[in-house]
PDB file of N, CA, C, O and CB in Angstrom:
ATOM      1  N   UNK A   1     -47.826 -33.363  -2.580  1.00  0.00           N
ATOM      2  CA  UNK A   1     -48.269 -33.749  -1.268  1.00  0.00           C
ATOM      3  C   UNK A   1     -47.414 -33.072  -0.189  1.00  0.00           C
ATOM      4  O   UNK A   1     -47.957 -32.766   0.872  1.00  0.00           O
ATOM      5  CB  UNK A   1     -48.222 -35.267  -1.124  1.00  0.00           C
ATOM      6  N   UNK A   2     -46.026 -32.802  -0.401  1.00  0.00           N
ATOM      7  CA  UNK A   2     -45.299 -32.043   0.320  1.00  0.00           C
ATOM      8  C   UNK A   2     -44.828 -30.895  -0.228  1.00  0.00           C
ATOM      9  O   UNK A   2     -44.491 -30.760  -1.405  1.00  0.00           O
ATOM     10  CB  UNK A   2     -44.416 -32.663   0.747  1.00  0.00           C
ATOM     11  N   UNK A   3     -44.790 -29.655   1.046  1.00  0.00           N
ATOM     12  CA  UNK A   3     -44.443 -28.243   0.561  1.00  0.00           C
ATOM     13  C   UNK A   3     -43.260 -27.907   1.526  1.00  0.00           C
ATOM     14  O   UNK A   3     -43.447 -27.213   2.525  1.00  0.00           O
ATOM     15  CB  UNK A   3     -45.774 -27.095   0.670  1.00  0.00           C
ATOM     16  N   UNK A   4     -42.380 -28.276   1.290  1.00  0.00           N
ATOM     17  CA  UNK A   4     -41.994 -27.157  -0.607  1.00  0.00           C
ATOM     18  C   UNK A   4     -41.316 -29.242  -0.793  1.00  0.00           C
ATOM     19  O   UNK A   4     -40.870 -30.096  -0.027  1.00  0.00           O
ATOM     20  CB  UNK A   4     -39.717 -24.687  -0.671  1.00  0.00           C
ATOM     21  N   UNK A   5     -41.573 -29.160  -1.948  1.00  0.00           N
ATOM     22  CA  UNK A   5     -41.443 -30.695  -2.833  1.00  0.00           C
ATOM     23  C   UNK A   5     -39.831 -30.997  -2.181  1.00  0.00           C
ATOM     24  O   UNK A   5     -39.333 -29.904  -1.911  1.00  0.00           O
ATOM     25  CB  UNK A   5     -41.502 -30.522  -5.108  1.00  0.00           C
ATOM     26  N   UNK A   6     -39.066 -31.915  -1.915  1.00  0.00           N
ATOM     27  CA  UNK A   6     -38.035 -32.566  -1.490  1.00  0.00           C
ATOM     28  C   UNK A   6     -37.145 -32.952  -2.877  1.00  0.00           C
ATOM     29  O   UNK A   6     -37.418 -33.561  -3.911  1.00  0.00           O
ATOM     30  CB  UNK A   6     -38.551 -33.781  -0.605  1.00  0.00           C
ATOM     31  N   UNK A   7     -35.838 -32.219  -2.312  1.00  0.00           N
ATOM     32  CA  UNK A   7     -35.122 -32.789  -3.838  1.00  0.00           C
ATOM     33  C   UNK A   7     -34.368 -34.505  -3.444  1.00  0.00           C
ATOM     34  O   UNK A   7     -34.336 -34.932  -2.289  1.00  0.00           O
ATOM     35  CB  UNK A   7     -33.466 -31.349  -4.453  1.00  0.00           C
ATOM     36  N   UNK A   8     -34.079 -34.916  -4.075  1.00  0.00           N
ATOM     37  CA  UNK A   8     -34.153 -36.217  -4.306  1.00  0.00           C
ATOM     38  C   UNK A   8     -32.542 -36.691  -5.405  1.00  0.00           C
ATOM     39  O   UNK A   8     -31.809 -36.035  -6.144  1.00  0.00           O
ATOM     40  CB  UNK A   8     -35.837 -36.436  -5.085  1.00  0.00           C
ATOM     41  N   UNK A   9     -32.588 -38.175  -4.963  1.00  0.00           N
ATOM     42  CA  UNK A   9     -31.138 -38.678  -6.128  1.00  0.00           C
ATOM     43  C   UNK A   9     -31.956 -39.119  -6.995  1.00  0.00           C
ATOM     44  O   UNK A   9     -33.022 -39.451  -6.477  1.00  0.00           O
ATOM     45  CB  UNK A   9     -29.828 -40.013  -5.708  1.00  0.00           C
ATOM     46  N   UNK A  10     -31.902 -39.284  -8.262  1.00  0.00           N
ATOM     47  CA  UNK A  10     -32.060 -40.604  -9.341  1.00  0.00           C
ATOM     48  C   UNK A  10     -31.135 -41.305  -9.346  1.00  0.00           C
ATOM     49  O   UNK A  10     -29.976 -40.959  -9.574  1.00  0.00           O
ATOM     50  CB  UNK A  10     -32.213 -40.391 -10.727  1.00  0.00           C
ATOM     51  N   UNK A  11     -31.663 -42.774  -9.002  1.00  0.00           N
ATOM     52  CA  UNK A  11     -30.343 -43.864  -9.309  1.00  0.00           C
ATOM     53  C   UNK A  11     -30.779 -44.745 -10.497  1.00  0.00           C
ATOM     54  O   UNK A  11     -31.918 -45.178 -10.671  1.00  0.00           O
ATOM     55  CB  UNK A  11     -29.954 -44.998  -7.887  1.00  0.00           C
ATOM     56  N   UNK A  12     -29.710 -44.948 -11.287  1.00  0.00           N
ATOM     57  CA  UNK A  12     -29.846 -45.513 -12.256  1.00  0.00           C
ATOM     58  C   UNK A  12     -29.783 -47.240 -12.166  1.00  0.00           C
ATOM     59  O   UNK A  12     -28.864 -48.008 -12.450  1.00  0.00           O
ATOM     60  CB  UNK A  12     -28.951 -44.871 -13.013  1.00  0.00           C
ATOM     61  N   UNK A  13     -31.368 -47.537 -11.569  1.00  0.00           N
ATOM     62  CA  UNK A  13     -31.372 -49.140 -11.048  1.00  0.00           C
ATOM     63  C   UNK A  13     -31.473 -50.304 -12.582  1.00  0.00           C
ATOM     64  O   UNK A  13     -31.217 -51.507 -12.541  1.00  0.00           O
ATOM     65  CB  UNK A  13     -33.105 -49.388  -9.832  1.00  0.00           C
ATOM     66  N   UNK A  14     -31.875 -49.583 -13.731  1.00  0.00           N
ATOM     67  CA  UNK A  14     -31.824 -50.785 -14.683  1.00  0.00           C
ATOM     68  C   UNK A  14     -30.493 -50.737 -14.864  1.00  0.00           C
ATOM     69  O   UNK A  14     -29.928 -51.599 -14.190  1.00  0.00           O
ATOM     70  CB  UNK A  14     -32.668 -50.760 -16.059  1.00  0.00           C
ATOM     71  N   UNK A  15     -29.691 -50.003 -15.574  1.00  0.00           N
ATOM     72  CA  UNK A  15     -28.357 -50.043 -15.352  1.00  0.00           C
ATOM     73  C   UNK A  15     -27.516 -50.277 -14.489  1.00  0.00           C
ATOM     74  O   UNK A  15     -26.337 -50.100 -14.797  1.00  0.00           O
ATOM     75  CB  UNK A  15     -28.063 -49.378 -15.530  1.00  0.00           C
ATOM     76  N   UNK A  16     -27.933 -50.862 -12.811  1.00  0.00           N
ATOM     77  CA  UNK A  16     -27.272 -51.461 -12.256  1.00  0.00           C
ATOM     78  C   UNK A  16     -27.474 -53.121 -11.874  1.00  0.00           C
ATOM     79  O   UNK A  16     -26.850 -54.018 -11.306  1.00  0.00           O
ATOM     80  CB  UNK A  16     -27.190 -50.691 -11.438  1.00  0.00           C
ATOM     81  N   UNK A  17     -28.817 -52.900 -12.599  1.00  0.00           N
ATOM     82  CA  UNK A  17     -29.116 -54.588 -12.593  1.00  0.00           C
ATOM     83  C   UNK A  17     -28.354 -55.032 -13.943  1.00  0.00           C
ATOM     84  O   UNK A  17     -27.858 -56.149 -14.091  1.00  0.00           O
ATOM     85  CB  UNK A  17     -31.029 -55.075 -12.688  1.00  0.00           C
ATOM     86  N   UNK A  18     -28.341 -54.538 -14.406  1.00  0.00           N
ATOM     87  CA  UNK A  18     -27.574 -55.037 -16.136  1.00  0.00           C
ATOM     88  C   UNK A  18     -26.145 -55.031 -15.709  1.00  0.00           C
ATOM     89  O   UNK A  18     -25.603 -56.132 -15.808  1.00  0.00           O
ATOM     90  CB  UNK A  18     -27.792 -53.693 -17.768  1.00  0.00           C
ATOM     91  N   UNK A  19     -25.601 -54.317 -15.379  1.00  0.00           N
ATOM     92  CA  UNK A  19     -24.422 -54.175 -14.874  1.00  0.00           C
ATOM     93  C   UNK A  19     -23.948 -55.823 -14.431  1.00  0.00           C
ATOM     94  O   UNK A  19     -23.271 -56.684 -14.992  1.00  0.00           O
ATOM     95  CB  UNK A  19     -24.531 -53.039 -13.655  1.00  0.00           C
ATOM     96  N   UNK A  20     -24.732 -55.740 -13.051  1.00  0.00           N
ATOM     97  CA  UNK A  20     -24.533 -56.539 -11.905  1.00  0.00           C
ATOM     98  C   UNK A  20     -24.852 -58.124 -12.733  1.00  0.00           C
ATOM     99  O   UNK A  20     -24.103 -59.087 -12.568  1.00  0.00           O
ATOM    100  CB  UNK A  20     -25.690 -56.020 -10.474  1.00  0.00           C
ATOM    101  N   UNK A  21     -25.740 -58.155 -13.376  1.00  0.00           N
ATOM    102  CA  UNK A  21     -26.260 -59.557 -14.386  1.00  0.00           C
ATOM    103  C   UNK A  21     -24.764 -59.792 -14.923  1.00  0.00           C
ATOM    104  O   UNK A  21     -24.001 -60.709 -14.619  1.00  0.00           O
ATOM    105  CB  UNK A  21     -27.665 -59.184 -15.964  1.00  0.00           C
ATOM    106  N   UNK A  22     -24.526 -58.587 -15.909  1.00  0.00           N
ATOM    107  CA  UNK A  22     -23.113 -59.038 -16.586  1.00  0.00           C
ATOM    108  C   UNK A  22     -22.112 -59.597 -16.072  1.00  0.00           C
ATOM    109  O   UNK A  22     -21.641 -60.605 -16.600  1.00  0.00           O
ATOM    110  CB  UNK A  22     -22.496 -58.173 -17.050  1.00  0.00           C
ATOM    111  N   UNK A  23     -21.493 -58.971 -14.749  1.00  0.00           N
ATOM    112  CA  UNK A  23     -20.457 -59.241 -13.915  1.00  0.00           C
ATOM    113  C   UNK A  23     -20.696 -60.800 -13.490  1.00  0.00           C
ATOM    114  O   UNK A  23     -19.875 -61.672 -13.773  1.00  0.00           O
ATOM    115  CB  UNK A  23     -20.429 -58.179 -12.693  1.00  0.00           C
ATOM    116  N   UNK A  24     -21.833 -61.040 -12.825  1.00  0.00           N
ATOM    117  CA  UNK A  24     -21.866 -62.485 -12.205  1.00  0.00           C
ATOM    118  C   UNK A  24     -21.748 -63.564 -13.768  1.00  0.00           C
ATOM    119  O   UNK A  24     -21.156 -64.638 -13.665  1.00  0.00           O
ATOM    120  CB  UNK A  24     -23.654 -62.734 -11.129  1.00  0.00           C
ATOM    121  N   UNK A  25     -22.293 -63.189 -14.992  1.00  0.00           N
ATOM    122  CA  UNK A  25     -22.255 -64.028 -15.752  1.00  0.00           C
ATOM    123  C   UNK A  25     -20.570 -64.676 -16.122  1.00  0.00           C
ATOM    124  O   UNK A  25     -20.111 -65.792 -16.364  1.00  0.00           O
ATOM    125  CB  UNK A  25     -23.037 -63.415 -16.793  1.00  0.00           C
ATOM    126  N   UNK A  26     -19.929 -63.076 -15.986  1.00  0.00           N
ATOM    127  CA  UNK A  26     -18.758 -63.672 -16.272  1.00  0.00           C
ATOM    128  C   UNK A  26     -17.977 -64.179 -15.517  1.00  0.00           C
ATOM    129  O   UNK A  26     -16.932 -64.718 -15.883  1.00  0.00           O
ATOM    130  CB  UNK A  26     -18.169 -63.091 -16.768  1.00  0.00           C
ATOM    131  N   UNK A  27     -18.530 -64.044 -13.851  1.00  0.00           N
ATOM    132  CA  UNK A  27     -17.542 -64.940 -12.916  1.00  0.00           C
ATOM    133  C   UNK A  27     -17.983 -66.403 -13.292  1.00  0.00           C
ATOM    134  O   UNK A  27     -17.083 -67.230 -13.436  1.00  0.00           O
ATOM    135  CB  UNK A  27     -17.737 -64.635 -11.109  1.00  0.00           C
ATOM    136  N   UNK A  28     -19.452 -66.841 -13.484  1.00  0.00           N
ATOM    137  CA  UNK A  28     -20.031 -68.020 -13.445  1.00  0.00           C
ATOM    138  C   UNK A  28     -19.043 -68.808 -14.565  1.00  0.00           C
ATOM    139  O   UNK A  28     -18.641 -69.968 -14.490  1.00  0.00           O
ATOM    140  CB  UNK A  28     -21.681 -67.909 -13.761  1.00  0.00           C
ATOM    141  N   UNK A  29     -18.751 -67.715 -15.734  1.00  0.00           N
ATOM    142  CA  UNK A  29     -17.750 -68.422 -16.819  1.00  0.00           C
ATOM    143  C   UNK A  29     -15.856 -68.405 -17.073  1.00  0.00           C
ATOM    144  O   UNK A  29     -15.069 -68.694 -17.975  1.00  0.00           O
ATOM    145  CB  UNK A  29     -18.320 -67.785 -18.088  1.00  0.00           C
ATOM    146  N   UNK A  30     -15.807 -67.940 -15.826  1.00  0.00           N
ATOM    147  CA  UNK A  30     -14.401 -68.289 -15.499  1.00  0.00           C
ATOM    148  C   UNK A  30     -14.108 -69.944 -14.773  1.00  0.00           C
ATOM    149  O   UNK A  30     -14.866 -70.794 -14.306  1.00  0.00           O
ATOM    150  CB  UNK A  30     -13.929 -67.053 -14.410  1.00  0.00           C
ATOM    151  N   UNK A  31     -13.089 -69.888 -14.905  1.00  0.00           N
ATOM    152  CA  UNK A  31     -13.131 -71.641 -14.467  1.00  0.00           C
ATOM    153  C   UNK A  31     -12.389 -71.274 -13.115  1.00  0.00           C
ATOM    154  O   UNK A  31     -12.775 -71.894 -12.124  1.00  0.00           O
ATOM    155  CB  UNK A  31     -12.082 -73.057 -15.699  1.00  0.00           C
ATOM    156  N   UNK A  32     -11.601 -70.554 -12.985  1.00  0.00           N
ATOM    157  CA  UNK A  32     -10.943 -69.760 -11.543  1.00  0.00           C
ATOM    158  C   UNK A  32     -11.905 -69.766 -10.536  1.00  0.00           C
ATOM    159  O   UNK A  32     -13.056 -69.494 -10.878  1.00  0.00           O
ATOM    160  CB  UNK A  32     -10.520 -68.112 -11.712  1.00  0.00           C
ATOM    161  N   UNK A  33     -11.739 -69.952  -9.672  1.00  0.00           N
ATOM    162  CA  UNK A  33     -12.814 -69.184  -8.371  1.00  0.00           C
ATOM    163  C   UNK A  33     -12.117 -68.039  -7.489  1.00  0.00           C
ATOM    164  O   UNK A  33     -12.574 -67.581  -6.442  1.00  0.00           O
ATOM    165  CB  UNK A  33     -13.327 -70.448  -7.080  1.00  0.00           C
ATOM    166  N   UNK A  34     -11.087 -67.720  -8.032  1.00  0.00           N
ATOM    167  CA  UNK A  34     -10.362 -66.431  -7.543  1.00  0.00           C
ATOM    168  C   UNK A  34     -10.593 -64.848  -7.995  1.00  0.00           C
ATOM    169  O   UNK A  34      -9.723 -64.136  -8.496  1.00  0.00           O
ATOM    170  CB  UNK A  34      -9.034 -66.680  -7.863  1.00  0.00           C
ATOM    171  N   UNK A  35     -11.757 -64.519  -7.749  1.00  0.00           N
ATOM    172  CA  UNK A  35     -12.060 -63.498  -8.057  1.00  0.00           C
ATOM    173  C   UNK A  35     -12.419 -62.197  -7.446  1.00  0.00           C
ATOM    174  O   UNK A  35     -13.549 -62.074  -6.974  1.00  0.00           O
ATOM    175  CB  UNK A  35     -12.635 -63.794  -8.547  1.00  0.00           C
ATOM    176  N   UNK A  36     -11.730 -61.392  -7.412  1.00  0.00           N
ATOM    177  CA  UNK A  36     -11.625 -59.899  -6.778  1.00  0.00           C
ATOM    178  C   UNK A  36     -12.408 -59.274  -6.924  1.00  0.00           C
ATOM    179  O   UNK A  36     -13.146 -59.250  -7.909  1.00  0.00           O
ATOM    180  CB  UNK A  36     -10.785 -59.108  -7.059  1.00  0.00           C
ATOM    181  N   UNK A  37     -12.462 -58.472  -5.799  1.00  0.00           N
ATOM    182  CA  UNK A  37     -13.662 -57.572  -5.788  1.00  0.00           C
ATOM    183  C   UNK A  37     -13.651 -56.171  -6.649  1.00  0.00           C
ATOM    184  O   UNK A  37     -12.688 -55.427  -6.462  1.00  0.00           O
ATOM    185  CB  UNK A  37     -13.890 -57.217  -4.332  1.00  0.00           C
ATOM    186  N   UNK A  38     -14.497 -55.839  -7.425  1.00  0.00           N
ATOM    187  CA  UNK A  38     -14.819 -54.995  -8.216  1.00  0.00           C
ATOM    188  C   UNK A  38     -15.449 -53.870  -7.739  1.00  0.00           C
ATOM    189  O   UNK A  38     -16.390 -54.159  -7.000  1.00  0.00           O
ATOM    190  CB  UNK A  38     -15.414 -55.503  -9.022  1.00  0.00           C
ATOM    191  N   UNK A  39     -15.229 -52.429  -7.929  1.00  0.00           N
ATOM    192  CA  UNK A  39     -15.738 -51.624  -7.793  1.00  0.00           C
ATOM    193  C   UNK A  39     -16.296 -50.959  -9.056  1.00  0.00           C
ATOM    194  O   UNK A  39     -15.556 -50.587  -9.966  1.00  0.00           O
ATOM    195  CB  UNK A  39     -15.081 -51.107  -7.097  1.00  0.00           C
ATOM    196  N   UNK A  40     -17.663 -50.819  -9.080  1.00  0.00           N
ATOM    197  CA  UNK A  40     -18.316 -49.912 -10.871  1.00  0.00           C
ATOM    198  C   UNK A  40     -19.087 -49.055  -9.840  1.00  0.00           C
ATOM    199  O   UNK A  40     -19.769 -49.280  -8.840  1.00  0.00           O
ATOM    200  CB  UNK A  40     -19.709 -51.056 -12.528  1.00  0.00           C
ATOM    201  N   UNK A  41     -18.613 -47.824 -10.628  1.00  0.00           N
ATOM    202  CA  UNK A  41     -19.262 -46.339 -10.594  1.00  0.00           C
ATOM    203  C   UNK A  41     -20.427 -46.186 -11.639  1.00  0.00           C
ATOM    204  O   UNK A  41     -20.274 -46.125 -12.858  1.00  0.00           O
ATOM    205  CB  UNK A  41     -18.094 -45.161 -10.960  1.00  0.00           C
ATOM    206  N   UNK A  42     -21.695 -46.131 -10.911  1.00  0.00           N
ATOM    207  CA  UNK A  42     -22.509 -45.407 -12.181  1.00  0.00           C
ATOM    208  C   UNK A  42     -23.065 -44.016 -11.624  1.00  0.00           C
ATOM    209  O   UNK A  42     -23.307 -43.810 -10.435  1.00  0.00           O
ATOM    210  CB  UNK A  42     -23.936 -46.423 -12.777  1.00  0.00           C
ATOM    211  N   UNK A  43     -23.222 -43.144 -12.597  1.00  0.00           N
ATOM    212  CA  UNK A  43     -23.674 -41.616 -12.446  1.00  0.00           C
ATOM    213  C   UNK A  43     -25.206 -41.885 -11.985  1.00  0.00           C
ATOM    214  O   UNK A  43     -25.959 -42.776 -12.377  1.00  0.00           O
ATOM    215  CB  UNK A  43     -23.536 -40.587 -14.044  1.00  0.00           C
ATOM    216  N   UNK A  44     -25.468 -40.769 -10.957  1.00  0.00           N
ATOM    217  CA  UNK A  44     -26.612 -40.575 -10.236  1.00  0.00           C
ATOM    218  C   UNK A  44     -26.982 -38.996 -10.787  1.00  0.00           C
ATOM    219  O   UNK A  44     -26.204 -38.144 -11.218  1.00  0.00           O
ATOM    220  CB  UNK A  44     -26.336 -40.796  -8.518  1.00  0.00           C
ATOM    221  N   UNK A  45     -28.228 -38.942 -10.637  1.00  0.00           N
ATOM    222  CA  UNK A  45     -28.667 -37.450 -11.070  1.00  0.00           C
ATOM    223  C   UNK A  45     -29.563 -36.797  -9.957  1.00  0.00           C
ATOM    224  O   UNK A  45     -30.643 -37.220  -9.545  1.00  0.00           O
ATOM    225  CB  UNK A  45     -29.565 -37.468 -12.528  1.00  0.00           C
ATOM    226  N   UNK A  46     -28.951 -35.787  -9.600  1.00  0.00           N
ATOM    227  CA  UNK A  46     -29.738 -34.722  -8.398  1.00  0.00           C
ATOM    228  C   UNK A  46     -30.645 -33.937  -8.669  1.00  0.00           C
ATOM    229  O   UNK A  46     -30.245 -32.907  -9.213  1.00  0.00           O
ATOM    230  CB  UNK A  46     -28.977 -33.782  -7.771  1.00  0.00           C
ATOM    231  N   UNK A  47     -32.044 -34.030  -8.457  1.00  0.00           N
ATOM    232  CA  UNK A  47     -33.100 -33.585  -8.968  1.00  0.00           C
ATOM    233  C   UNK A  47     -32.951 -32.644  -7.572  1.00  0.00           C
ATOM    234  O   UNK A  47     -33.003 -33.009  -6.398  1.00  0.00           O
ATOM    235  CB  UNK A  47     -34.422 -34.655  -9.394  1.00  0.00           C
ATOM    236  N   UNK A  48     -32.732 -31.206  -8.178  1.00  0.00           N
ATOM    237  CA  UNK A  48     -33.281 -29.926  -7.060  1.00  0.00           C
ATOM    238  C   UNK A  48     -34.632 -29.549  -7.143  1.00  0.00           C
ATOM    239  O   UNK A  48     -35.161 -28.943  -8.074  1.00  0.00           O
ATOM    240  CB  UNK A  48     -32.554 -28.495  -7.266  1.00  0.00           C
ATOM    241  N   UNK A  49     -35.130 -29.931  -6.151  1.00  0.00           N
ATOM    242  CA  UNK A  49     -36.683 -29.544  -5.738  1.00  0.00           C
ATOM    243  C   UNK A  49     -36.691 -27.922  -4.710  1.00  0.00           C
ATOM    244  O   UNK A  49     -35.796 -27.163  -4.336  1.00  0.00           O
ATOM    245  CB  UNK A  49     -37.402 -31.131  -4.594  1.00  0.00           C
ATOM    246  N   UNK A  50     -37.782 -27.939  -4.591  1.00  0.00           N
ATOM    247  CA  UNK A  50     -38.035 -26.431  -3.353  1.00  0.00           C
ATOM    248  C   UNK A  50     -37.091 -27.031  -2.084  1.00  0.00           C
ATOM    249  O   UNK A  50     -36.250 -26.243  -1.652  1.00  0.00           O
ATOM    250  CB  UNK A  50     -40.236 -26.119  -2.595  1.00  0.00           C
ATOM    251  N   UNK A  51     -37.126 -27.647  -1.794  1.00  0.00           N
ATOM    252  CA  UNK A  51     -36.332 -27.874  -0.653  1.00  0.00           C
ATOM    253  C   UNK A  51     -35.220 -27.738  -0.504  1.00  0.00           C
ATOM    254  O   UNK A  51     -34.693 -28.246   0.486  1.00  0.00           O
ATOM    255  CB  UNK A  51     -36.371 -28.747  -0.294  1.00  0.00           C
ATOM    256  N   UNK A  52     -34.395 -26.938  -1.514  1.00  0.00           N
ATOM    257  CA  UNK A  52     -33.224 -26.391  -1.448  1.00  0.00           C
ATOM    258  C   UNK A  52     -32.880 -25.217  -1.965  1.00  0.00           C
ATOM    259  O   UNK A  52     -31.927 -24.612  -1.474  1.00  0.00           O
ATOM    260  CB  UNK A  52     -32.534 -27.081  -1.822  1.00  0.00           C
ATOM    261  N   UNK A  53     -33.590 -24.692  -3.041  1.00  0.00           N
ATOM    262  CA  UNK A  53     -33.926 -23.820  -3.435  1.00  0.00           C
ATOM    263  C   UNK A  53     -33.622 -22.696  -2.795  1.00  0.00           C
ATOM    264  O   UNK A  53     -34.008 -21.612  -3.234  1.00  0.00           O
ATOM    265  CB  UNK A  53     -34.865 -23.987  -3.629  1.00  0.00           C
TER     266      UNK A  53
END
């Protein structure tokens, strides 16, 4: 539909819902409520289209 096609990220959203599920499960099962903030890296993939080309 577009010329020249647009390159674009892939984000890896099931793997950040799984991620994100896991993490809260295990705050829910700490008995602490002192819990720090976490940073998780997941890999993204750069799809080169004509638009950079």
């Amino acid at each position: 539909m577009i010329d020249p096609s647009l390159t674009t990220i892939n984000q890896p959203f099931y793997e950040m819902g799984k991620k994100a599920a896991e993490m809260l499960i295990e705050m829910i099962g700490k008995e602490t409520k002192n819990n720090k903030p976490t940073t998780v890296t997941l890999e993204a993939e750069l799809i080169i289209r004509g638009s950079t080309k």
